[in-house]
C-alpha positions in Angstrom: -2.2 10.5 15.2 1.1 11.3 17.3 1.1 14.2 19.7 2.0 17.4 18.3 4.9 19.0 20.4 3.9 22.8 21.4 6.4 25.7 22.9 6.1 27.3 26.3 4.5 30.7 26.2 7.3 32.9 27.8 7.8 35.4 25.4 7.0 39.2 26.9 5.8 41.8 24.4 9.2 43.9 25.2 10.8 40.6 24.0 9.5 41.1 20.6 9.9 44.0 19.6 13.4 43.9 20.6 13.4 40.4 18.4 11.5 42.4 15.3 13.7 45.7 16.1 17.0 44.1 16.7 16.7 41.6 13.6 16.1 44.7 11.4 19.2 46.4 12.6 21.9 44.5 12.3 25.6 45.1 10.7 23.8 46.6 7.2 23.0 50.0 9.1 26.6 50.7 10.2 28.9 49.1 7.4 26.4 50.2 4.4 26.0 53.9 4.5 28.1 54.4 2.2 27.4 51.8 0.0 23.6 53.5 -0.2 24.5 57.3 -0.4 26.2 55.7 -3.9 23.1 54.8 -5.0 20.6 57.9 -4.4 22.9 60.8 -2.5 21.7 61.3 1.1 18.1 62.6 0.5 17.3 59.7 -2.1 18.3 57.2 0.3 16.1 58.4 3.4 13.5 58.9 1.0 13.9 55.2 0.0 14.5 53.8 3.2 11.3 55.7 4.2 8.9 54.6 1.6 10.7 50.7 2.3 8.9 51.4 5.6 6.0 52.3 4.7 5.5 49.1 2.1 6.6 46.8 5.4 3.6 48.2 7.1 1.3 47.4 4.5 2.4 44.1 4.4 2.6 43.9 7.9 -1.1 44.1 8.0 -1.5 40.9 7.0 1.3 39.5 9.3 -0.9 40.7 11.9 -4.6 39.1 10.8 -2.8 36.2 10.1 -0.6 36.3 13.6 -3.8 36.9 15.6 -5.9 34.0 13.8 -2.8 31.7 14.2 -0.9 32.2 16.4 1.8 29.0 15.9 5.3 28.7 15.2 6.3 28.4 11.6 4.8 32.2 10.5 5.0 32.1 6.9 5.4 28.0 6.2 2.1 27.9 8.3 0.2 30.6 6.2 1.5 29.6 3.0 0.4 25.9 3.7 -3.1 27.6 4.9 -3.4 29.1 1.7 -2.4 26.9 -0.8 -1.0 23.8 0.7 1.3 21.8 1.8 3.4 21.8 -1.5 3.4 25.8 -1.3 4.2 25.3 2.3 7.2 23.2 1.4 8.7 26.2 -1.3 8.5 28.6 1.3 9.9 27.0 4.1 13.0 26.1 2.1 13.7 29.6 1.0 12.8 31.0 4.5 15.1 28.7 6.4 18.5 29.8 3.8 17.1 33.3 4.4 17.5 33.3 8.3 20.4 30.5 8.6 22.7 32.9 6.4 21.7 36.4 8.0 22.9 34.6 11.4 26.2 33.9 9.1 26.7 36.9 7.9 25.8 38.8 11.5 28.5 36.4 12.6 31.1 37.5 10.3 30.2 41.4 11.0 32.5 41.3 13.7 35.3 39.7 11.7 34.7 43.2 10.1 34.7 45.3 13.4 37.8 43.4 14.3 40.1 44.1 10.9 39.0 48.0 11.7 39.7 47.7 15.3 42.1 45.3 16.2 44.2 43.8 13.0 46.6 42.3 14.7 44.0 40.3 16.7 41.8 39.4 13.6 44.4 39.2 10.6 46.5 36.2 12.1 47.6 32.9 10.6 46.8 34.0 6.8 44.8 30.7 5.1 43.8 31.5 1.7 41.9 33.6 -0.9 38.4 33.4 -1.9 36.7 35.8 -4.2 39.4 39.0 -3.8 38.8 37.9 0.1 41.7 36.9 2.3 40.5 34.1 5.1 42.5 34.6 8.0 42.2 31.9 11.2 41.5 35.3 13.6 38.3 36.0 12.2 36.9 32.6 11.9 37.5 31.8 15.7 35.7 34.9 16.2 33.1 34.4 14.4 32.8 30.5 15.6 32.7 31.4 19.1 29.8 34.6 18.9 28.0 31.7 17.0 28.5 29.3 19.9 27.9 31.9 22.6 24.7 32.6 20.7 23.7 29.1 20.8 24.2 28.6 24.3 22.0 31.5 24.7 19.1 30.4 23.2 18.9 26.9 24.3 18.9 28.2 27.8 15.6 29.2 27.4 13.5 32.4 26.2 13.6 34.2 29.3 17.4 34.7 29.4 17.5 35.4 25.4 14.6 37.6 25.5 15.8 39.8 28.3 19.8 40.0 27.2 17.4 41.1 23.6 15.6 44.1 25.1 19.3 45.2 27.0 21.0 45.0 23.5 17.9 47.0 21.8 18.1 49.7 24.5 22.0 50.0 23.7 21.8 50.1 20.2 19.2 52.5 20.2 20.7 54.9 22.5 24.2 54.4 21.0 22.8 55.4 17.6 20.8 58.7 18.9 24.3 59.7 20.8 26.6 59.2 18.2 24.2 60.7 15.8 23.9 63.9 17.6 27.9 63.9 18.2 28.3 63.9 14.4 25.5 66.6 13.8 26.9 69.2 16.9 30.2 68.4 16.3 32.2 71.9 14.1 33.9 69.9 11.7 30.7 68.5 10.3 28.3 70.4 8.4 25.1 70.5 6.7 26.4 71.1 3.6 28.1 68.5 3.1 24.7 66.6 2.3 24.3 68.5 -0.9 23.7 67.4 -3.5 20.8 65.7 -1.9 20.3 63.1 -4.6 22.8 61.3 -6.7 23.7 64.3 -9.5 24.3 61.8 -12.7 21.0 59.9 -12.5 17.4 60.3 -12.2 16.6 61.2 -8.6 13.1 58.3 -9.1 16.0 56.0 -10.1 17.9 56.3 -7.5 14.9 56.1 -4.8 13.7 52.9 -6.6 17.2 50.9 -6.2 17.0 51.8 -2.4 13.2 50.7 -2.0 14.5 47.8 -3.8 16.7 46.8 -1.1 13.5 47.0 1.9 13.1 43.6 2.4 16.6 42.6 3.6 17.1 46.0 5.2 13.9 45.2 7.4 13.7 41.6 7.2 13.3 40.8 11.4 9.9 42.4 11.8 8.9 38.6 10.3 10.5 37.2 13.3 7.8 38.1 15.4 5.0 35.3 14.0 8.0 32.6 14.4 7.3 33.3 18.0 3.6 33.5 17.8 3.5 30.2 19.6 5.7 31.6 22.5 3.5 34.6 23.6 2.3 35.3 26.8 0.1 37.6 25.8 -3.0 38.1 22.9 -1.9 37.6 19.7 -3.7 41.1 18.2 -0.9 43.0 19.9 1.6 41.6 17.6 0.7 44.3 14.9 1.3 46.9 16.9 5.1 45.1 18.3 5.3 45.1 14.0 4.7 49.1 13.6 6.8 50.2 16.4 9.6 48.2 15.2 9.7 49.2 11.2 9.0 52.6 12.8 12.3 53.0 14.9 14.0 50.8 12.4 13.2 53.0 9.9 14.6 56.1 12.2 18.0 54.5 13.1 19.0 53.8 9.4 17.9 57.7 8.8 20.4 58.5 11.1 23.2 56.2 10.5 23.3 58.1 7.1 22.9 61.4 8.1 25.6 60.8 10.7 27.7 59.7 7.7 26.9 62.4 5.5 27.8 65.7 7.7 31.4 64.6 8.2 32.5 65.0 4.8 31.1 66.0 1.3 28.8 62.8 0.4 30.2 62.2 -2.6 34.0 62.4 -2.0 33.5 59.9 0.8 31.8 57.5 -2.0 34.5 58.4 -4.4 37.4 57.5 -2.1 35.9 53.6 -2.1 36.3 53.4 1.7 36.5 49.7 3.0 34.1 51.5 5.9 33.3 54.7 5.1 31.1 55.5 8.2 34.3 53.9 10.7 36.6 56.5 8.7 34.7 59.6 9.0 33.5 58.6 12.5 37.2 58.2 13.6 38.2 61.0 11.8 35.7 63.4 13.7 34.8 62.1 16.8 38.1 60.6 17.5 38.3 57.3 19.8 35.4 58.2 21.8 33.5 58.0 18.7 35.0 55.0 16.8 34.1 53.2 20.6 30.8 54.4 20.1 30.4 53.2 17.1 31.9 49.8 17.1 29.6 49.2 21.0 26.5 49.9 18.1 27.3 48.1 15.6 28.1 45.0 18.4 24.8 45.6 19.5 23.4 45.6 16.0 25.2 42.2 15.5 24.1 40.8 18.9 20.4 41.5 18.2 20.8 40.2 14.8 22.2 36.8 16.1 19.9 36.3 18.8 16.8 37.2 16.9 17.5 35.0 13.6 18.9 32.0 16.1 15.0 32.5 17.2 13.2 32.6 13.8 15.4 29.9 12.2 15.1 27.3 15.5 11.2 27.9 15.2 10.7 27.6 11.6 12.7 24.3 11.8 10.6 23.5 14.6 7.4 23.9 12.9 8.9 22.2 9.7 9.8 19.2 11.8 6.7 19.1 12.8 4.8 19.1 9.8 6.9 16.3 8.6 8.9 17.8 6.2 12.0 17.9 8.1 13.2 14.6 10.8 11.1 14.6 13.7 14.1 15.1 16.0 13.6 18.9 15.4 10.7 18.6 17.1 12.5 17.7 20.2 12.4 20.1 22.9 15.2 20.5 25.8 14.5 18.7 28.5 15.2 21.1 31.2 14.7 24.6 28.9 12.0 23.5 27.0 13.5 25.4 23.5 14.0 23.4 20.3 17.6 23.2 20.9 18.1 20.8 17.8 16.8 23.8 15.4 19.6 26.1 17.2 22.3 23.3 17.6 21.8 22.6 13.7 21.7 26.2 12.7 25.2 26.7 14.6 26.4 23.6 13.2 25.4 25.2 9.6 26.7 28.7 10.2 30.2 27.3 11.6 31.1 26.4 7.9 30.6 29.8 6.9 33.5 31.6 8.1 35.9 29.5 6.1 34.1 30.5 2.8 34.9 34.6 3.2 32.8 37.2 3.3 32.5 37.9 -0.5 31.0 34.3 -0.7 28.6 34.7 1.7 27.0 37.9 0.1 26.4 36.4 -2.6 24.3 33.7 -1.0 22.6 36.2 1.8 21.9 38.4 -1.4 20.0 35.4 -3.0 18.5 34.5 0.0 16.4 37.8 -0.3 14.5 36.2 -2.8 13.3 33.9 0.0 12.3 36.7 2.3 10.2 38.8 -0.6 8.6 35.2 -1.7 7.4 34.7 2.2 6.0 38.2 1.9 4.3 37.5 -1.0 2.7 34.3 0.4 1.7 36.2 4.0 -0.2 39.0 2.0 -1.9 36.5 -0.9 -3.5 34.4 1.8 -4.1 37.1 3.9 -6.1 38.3 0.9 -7.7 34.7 0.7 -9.2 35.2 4.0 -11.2 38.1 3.6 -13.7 38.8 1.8 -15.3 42.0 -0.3 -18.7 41.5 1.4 -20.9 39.2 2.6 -22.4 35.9 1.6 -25.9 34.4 2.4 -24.1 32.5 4.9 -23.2 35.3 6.8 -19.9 35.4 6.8 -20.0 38.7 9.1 -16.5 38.2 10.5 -14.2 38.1 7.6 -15.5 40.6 5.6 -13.3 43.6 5.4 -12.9 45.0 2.1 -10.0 47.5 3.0 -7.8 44.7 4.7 -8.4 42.6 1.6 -7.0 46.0 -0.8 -4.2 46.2 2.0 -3.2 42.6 1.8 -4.0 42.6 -1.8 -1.4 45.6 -2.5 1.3 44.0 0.3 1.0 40.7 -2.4 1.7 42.9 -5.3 4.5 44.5 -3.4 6.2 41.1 -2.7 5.7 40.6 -6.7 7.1 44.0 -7.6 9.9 43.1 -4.6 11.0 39.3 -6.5 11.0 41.6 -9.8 13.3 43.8 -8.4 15.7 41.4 -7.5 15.3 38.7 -10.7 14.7 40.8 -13.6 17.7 41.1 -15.4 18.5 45.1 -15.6 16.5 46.7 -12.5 18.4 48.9 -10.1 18.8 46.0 -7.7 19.0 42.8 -9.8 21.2 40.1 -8.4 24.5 39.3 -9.7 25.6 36.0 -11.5 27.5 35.0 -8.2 23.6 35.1 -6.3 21.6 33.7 -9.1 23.8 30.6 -8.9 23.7 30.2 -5.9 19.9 31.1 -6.0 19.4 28.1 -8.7 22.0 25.8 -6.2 19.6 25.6 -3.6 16.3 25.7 -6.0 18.0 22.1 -7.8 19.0 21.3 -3.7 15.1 21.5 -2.7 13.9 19.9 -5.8 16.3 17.0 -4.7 14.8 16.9 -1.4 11.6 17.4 -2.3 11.4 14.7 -4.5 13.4 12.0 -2.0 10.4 13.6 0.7 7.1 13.4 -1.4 5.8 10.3 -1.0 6.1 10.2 2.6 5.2 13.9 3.1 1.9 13.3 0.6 0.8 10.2 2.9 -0.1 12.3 5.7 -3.5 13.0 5.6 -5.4 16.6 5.6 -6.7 16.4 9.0 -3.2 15.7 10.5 -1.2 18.2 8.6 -4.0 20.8 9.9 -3.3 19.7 13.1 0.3 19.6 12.9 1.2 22.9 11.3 -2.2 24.6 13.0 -3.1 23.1 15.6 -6.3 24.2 17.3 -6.3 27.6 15.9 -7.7 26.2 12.3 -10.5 24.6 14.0 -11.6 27.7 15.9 -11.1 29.9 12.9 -13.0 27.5 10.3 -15.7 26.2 12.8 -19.3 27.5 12.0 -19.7 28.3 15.9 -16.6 30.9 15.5 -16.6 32.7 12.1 -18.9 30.7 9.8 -17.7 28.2 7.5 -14.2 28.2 6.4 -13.1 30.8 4.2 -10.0 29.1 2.9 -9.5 26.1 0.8 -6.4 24.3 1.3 -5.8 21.9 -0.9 -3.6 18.7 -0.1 
């Protein structure tokens, strides 16, 4: 059986939940606004964003029985191939690595954004062509190429320098938003009132609450980061819960306040009305001035720094622990030889992403909207075998240690909230199904895996039990299914 490659553990707890809390907040919190007070007014959106937060948490529960029991790189790949196997394993991976690989696009092309509003005559030069209503200019794919090659750099020099420049650009952000926040609030032309009506006047207020709820698990994806890096901690797994709560919980907050700070400038719905191309940069700059616009554009930098940096992280480690279950080459497997990172993962994530640009924005929503339905079918597979592992009571073999009936109705409702999530999105006719443009690309990459899948099964279906345990587990499943630890195993995974 060859050697399985393992990751240093260097990774602080601070780290984390600046990975978790700086994945969550990325460009969506500053350029969407807007876009969301649309949907349910000002109230309706909090409220949605709110309860969004409180469904991560549920799910997050089984994130962390599952982080704590096995603690390796490849979080949801690994649980989903402990619960149901390798071919279940292989479905999630493949939506989980579009997922991340695109959000690190689209973080990239954020600042394409930030430059138009700040600097046009720095971003909009050497005009190249149209794509879906978007005009690609040369300016903002250099800038986007070179944050995704700075980013790069970053991570293959190792976690330390990644992890700290993390925590510094969480701090930022955080206080950035609080400032400018309060600026908006104490400032005289803003007011209160301007907030009213507090839900969305021409449809049912539930309505409106539901399509922002709906939105929750690409608002907060990032939290998931945190059991890519499982493997990488250098300290006990069972505080990665926690690390998850603290970061949903001032996630949550910022996003409250990036649309309250919105709301007071100007009455809610003329600002919606008006069909700004950034409504929070206009009503910032219109109040605050340059001070605030500055204040702004440094959070929203930070928001896309984070974003980069923490996604470069999941996507490197899932490829990682993909490579090393043998469904990708075993050159992503490969660590650096001085930095000891899986510098292939990152190399072939930028190499990915640098195609990006040249496709326009428009384009790439549409994918990063279909690659939700990755992220809400990880969810789903975390909290189903999370569910598979405990159990209502106790057997004649005593099975003490995994029974806990109210983590198995938590995990069981986080499953059902992952269901209800996919719903949301493929249904044809809920508040937040995807649009033609996504579910083609959605069934592009389903026919792509099936391709791949197929060209991969034989080989990937020779490898026996034992070694894909070992591979994607490593010494955690035999500690966690050994009768001298916690009885006999309590999950069946089937080859």
């Amino acid at each position: 059986m060859q050697k399985r490659a393992e990751l240093q553990k260097t990774f602080k707890p601070h780290w984390v939940w600046a990975i978790a809390l700086g994945s969550a907040i990325g460009w969506g919190c500053f350029i969407l606004p807007t876009e969301w007070l649309g949907k349910a007014g000002p109230l309706g959106t909090i409220i949605g964003l709110s309860i969004g937060a409180v469904l991560m948490m549920v799910i997050a529960v089984s994130y962390g029985v599952l982080i704590e029991k096995y603690p390796v790189s490849g979080g949801e790949f690994a649980y989903a191939y402990l619960g149901f196997g390798r071919d279940h394993a292989f479905i999630c991976g493949w939506f989980l690595t579009l997922a991340y690989i695109c959000i690190v696009a689209l973080n990239a092309s954020a600042l394409s954004l930030l430059g138009k509003f700040l600097l046009p005559s720095f971003t909009d030069v050497v005009p190249l062509y149209e794509i879906g209503g978007w005009q690609v200019y040369l300016g903002e794919v250099l800038i986007a190429s070179f944050a995704l090659v700075i980013f790069a750099y970053l991570n293959i020099k190792g976690a330390s320098l990644s992890g700290n420049l993390q925590f510094i650009f969480c701090l930022v952000l955080v206080g950035g938003v609080l400032l400018l926040t309060l600026s908006m609030l104490l400032n005289p032309a803003s007011s209160l009132d301007n907030l009213q009506p507090l839900f969305r006047p021409d449809i049912p207020a539930l309505s409106g609450i539901i399509a922002i709820i709906a939105i929750a698990p690409w608002a907060y994806i990032g939290f998931d980061n945190i059991p890519q890096a499982a493997e990488e901690f250098n300290f006990p797994p069972k505080k990665a819960f926690r690390l998850i709560i603290y970061s949903l919980i001032v996630a949550c907050l910022l996003y409250c306040f990036m649309i309250i700070a919105t709301a007071v400038a100007m009455p809610w719905q003329q600002l919606v009305a008006g069909n700004p191309a950034w409504g929070t940069g206009d009503v910032v700059s219109d109040t605050l001035g340059l001070i605030g616009v500055l204040l702004l554009a440094l959070s929203l930098l930070m928001g896309v720094f984070t974003g980069l940096n923490g996604f470069y992280v999941s996507s490197s480690r899932l490829l990682f622990a993909m490579g090393r279950a043998k469904v990708l080459p075993d050159a992503f497997t490969n660590l650096h030889p001085k930095y000891g990172t899986p510098h292939v993962g990152v190399i072939f994530t930028c190499l990915f992403c640098l195609v990006a640009p040249w496709f326009g924005r428009p384009v790439l929503l549409w994918i990063v909207d279909m690659s939700a339905t990755g992220v809400t079918i990880a969810y789903f597979y975390t909290s189903l075998t999370a569910y598979k592992e405990f159990k209502w009571s106790a057997n004649s073999r005593g099975e003490a240690k995994i029974v806990s009936p109210i983590k198995k109705l938590i995990a069981l409702i986080g499953a059902l909230s992952g269901l209800a999530f996919l719903g949301l999105l493929l249904i044809p006719g809920s508040p937040s199904a995807l649009g033609m443009p996504s579910l083609i690309a959605l069934a592009v990459w389903v026919i792509l895996g099936t391709v791949f899948y197929m060209y991969k099964r034989r080989e990937y279906h020779k490898i026996s039990k034992d070694s894909l345990d070992y591979y994607i587990l490593g010494d955690a499943y035999t500690k966690n299914t050994s009768g001298e630890n916690n009885g006999p195993p309590s999950i069946n995974v089937d080859a």
